[in-house]
Residue, then its C-alpha position, 0 to 999 in steps of 0.5 A: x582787181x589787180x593793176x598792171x605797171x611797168x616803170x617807176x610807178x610800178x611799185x606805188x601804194x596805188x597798185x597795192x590797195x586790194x579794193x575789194x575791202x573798200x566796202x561803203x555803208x550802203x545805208x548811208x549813203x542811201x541817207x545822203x542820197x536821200x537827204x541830197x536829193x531833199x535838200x535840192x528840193x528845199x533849195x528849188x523851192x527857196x529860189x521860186x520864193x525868192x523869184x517871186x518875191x523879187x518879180x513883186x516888189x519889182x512890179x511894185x517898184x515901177x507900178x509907182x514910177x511916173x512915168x510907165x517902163x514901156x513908154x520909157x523903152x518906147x523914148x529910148x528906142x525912138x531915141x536910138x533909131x534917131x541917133x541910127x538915122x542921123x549917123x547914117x545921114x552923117x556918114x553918106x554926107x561924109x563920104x559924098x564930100x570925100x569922093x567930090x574932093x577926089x575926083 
């Protein structure tokens, strides 16, 4: 395979290579494919340990809290349509008053 150049690069080491001597053991890289493709495995079935143990201890962790998850995010949620409302109510109030003061 030849490479056809015109200007300053035409005489770089790339276009002299003669790629027909680049010849790779394909036993080789048929072992890498191979052990690439086990190692991906290995490192999949390290990460679902990984998940689970996490998931675990986690369920664990918050099994012993007072007070349940669910109830705290039912407080919060409460706590922030509350905040939503009174802000709403804050700014109607407000801009009621700026039109009085206006007219």
């Amino acid at each position: 395979m030849e490479f056809a150049h015109s200007g300053p690069m035409a005489d770089s080491t790339f276009s002299k290579i003669s790629w027909t001597e680049f010849r790779p053991n394909r036993s080789r890289l048929t072992a890498g494919a191979a052990l690439t493709g086990v190692g991906m495995l290995v490192a999949t079935a390290g990460v679902g340990v990984l998940v689970y143990e996490l998931a675990r201890a986690g369920r664990s962790w918050t099994g012993s809290w007072e007070v349940p998850p669910t109830e705290l995010a039912h407080r919060a949620l409460r706590h922030a349509q509350t905040a939503t409302q009174s802000a709403a109510r804050a700014g109607r109030d407000a801009w009621s008053s700026y039109e009085e003061g206006v007219s």
